[in-house]
C-alpha positions as CSV (number, residue, x, y, z in Angstrom):
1,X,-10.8,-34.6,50.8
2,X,-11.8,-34.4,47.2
3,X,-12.0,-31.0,46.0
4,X,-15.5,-29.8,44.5
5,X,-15.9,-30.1,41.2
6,X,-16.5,-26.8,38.7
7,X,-19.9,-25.9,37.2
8,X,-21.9,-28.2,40.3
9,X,-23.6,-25.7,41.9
10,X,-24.8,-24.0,38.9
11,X,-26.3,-26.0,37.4
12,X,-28.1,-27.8,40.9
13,X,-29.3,-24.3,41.1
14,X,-30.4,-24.5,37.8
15,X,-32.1,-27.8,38.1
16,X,-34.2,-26.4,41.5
17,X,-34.9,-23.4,40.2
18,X,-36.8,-25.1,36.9
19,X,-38.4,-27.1,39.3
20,X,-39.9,-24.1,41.6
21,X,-40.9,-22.1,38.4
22,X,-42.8,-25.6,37.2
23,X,-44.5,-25.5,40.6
24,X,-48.2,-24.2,40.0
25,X,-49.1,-22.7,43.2
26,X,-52.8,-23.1,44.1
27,X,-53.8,-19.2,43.9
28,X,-52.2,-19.0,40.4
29,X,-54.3,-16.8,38.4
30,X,-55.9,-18.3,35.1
31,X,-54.2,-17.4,32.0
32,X,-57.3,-16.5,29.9
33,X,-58.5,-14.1,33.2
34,X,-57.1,-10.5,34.1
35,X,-55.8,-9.7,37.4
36,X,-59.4,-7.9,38.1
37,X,-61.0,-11.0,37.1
38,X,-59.2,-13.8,39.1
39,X,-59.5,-11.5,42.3
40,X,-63.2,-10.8,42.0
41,X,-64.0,-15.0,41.7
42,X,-61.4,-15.6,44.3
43,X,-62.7,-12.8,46.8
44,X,-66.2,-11.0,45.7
45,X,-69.2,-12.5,47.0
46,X,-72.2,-10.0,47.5
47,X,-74.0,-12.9,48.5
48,X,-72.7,-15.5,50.6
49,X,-72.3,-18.7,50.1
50,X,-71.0,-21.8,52.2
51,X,-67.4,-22.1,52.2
52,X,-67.6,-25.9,50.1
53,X,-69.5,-24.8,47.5
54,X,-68.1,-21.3,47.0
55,X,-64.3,-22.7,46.9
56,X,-65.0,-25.7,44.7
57,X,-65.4,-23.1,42.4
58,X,-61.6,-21.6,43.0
59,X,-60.5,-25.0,43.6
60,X,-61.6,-26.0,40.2
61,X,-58.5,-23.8,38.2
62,X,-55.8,-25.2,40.0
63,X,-57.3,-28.8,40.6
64,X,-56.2,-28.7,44.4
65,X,-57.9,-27.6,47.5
66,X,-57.0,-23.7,48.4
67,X,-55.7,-23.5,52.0
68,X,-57.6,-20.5,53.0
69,X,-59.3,-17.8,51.4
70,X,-61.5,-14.6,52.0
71,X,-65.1,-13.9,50.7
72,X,-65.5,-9.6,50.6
73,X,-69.6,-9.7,50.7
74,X,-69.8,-6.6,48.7
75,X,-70.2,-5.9,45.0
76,X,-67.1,-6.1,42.5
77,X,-67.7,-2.0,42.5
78,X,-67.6,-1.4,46.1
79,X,-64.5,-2.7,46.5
80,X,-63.1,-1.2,43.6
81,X,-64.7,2.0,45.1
82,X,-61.4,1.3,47.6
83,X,-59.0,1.6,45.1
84,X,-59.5,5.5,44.7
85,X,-58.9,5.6,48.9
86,X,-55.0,7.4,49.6
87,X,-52.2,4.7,48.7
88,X,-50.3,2.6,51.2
89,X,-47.4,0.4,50.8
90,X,-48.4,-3.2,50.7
91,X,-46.1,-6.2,51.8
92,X,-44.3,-6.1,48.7
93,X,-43.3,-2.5,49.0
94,X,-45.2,-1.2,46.2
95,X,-47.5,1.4,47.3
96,X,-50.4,0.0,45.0
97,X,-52.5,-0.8,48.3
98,X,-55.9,0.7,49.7
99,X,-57.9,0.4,52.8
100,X,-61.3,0.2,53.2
101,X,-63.4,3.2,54.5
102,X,-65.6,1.3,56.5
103,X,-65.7,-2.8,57.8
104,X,-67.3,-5.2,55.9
105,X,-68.8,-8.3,56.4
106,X,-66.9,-11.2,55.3
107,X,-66.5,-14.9,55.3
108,X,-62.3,-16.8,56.1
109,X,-62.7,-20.0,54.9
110,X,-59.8,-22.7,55.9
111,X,-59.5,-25.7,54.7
112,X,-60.5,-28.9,57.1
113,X,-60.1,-32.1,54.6
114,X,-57.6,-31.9,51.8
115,X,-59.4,-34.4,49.0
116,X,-59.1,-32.7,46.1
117,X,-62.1,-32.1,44.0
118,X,-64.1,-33.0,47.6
119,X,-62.5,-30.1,49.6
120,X,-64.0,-29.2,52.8
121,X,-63.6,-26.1,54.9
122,X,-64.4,-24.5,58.0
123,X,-66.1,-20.8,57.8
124,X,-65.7,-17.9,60.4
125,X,-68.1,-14.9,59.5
126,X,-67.1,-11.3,60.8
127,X,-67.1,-8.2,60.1
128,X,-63.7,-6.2,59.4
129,X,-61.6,-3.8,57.1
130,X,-59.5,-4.8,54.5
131,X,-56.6,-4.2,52.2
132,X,-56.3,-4.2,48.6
133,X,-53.4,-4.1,46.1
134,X,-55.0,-1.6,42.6
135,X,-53.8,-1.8,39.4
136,X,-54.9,-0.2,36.0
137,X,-57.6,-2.5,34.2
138,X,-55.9,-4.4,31.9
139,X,-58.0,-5.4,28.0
140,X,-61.1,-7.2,28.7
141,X,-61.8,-5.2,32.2
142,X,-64.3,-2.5,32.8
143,X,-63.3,0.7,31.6
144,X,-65.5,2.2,34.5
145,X,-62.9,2.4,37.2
146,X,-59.6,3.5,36.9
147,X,-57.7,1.5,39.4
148,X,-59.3,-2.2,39.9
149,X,-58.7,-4.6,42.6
150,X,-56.0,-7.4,42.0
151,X,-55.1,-9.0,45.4
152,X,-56.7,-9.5,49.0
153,X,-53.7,-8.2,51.0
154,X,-54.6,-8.1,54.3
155,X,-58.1,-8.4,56.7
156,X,-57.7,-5.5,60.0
């Protein structure tokens, strides 16, 4: 048996963990967008849209098709409305999260064909209540809220 040699693992660790921090994951937020920003293009839609068209914007930052994503169809304020609803702990165990006060009517799209910039998706309307994680507004949000949304965390 030949013994193992000193300073291996290390720096294998090393070597995989540069390559999972190079990794840019698909839902990566913009660097020249806040939080508030990123989460209102990736999940505010008062209006709604087809799943194709609404993603390709999304898809467009990361230059890959988004697996699945949810469209809120309320206004930016509305759901920032939820942010001043009593804290809960989220997944991560902060307990930055808020649920909505009523349902709302939504739109899941998941992804059907994976060519990237042609992405195609399948939509599923409903109506449900929803989860948020809040943070302060960071320089370049409104000032006219003082917790704004930052992540979809869950749909009831």
């Amino acid at each position: 048996m030949v013994p193992a040699r000193t300073g291996f693992c290390p720096l294998l660790l090393l070597l995989l963990l540069g390559l999972w921090v190079a990794e840019d994951p698909v839902s990566a937020r913009p660097g020249n967008m806040t939080p508030a920003q990123w989460f209102e293009i990736q999940h505010v839609q008062p209006r709604p849209q087809g799943c194709n068209a609404a993603m390709r914007k999304i898809n467009k930052f990361s230059k890959r098709c988004k697996d699945l994503n949810t469209f809120l169809h309320e206004s930016f304020s509305s759901v920032a409305t939820t942010c001043q609803t009593p804290n809960k702990a989220c997944k991560n165990h902060k307990k930055n999260c808020h649920q909505s006060q009523k349902p709302v009517s939504l739109t899941d799209c998941k992804l059907t064909s994976k060519r990237y910039p042609d992405c195609k998706y399948k939509e599923k309307k409903r109506v449900a209540s929803y989860i948020v994680a809040c943070d302060p507004p960071k320089k370049g949000d409104s000032g006219k809220f003082k917790l704004v949304p930052v992540h979809l965390e869950k749909v009831l």
